[in-house]
C-alpha positions in Angstrom: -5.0 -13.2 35.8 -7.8 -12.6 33.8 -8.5 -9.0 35.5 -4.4 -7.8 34.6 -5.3 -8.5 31.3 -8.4 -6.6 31.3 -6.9 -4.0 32.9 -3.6 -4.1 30.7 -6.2 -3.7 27.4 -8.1 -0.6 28.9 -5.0 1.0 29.4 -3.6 0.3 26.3 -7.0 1.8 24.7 -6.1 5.1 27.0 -2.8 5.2 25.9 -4.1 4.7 22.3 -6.6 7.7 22.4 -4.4 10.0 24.5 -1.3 9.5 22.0 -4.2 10.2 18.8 -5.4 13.6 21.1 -1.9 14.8 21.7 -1.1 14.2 17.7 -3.7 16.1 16.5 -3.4 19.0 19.1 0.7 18.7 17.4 -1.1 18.9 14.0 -3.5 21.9 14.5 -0.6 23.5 16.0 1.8 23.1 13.3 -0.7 24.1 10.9 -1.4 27.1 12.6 2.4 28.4 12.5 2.2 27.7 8.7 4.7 24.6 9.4 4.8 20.8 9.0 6.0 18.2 11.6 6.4 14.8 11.6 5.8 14.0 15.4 1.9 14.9 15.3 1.4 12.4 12.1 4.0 9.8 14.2 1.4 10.6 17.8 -1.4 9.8 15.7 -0.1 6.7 14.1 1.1 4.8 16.8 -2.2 5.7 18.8 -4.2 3.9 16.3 -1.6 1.0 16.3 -1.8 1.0 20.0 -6.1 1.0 19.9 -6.1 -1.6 16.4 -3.3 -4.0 18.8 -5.7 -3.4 22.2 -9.0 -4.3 19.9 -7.0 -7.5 18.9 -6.3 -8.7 22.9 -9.7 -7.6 23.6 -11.3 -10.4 21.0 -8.8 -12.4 22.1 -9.8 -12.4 25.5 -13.5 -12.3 25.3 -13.6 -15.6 22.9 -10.4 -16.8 24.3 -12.6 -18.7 27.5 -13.7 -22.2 27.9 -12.4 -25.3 28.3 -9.9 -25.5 25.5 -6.3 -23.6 25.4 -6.7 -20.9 22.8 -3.1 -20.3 22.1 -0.8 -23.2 22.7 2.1 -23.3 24.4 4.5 -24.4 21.9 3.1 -20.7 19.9 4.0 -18.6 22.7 8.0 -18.1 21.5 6.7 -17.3 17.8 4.2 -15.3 18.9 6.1 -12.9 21.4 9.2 -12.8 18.3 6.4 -11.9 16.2 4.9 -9.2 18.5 8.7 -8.0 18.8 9.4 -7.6 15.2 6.0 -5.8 14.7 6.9 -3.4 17.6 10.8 -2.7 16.5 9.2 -2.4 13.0 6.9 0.1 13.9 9.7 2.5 16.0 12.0 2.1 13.5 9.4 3.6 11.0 8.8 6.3 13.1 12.4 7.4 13.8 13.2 7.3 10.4 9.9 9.1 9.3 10.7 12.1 12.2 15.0 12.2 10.9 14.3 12.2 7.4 11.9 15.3 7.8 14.2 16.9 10.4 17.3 16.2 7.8 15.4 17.8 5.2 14.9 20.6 6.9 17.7 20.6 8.4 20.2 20.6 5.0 17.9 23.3 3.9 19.5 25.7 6.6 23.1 23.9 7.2 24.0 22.1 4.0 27.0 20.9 5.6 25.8 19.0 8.1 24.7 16.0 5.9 26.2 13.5 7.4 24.3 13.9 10.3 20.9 13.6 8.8 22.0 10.2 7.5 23.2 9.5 11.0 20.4 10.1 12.8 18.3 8.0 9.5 20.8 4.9 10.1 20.3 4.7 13.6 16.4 4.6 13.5 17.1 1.2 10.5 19.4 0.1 13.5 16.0 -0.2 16.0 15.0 -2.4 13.2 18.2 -4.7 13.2 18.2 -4.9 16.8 14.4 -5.8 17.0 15.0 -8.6 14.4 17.9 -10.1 16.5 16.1 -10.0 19.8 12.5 -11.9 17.6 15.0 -14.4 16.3 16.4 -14.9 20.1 12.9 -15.3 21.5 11.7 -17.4 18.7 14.2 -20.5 20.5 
């Protein structure tokens, strides 16, 4: 059990520093083309989220051990809604960030097609309203 976890962190910290790489290579890339994007600042950001959450589970487990239960079991459903909300949260940020700069750019060129950059806008806040239902269904 204890060695899924372990293994489960150090991947997340892979994950975490790969995401941060492949943002930044998005950055220097954009920059280089004289342009701005959304998706190397979004990379970046949810690789840091991804290493701060894995440095948490790490603590967690190294002064988690001894006798006593560190996390009891009637936390467990407020905990995972919590986790849940954080996560929805999170992608919901990011979509909106990525279709608000896409929409900008996009009603810079094609004026007319406004309703779609509020479309693509509402259904990123829907991630978030479907996040919240699921942390209130977990939370019992």
């Amino acid at each position: 059990m204890l060695e899924n976890a372990i293994l489960a962190v150090v991947g997340a910290l892979f994950v975490g520093v790969y995401a941060m790489s492949q943002g930044a290579v998005i950055n220097a890339s954009a920059e280089m083309e004289g342009k701005s994007t959304p998706w190397g600042a979004g990379l970046t950001a949810f690789g840091g989220f991804t290493i701060i959450l894995s440095i948490m589970l790490m603590i967690i487990l190294i002064f988690g051990g001894g006798e006593g239960v560190m996390i009891p079991e009637s936390a467990w459903p407020l905990l995972t809604s919590a986790l849940t909300m954080i996560g929805a949260a999170f992608a919901s940020a990011l979509c909106i960030m990525v279709a608000a700069k896409a929409g900008a750019d996009m009603l810079m060129e094609r004026p007319e097609l406004s309703i779609w950059a509020l479309l693509f806008i509402a259904l990123g806040e829907g991630l978030a309203i479907y996040g919240l239902i699921i942390a209130i269904l977990l939370s019992g």
